[in-house]
N, C-alpha and C positions, 0 to 999 in steps of 0.2 A: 422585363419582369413586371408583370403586373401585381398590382397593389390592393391588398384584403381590405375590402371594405363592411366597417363593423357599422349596421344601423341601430340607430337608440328613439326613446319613444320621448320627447319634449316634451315641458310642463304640461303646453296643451293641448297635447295628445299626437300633434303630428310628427312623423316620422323625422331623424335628422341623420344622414348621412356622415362617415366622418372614415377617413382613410387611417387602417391602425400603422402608426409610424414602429410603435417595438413594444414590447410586453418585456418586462421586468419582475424580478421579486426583488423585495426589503422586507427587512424584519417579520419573515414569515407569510408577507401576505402578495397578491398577484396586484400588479398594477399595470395599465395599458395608458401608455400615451397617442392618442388620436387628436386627427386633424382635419379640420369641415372642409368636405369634399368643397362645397361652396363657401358666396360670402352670407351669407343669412344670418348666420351669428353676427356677424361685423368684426370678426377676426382676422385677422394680417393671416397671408399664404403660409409664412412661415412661424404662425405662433400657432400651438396645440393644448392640449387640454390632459389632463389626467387625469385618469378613474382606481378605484379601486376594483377590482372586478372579485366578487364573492358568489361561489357555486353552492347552490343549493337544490335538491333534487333535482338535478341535472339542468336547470335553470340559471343563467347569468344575471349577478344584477350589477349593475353600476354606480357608482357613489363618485358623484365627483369630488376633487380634491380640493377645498380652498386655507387648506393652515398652511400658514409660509413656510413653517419651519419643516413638514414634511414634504411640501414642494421644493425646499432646498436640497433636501437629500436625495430625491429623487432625480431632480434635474444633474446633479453631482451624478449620481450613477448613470444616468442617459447619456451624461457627455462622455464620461469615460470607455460607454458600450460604442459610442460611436465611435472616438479616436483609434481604439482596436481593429474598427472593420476598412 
């Protein structure tokens, strides 16, 4: 099965690749956890990233996630979407 890859646009301007691992909702709103195709970031293979993804006129934008406490809820529902599959 190959793997959806979601590109986003870095501070400075260049492009970054990042394989989407699963899209999730909480509390109303869409969140995607993605992971760097490469190491460019200087991220471990197995650590990922979470965004909020918010649609506007048919445009995606991405907010990355850095409060702990909504990265703990999120990873809570990740793992439990995982254990199911």
């Amino acid at each position: 099965m190959k793997e959806e890859i979601v590109t986003l646009n870095g501070e400075n301007g260049a492009k970054i690749d990042f394989y989407l691992d699963c899209e999730l909702e909480y509390d109303g709103d869409c969140y995607q956890v993605l992971r760097p195709v490469n190491d460019k970031m200087g991220l471990n293979p197995d650590e990922a990233l979470v965004f909020l993804v918010e649609e506007e006129n048919g445009d995606a934008s991405y907010n990355l996630i850095t409060d702990d406490e909504l990265l703990k809820e999120i990873e809570e529902i990740y793992n439990n979407m995982k254990e199911e599959q």
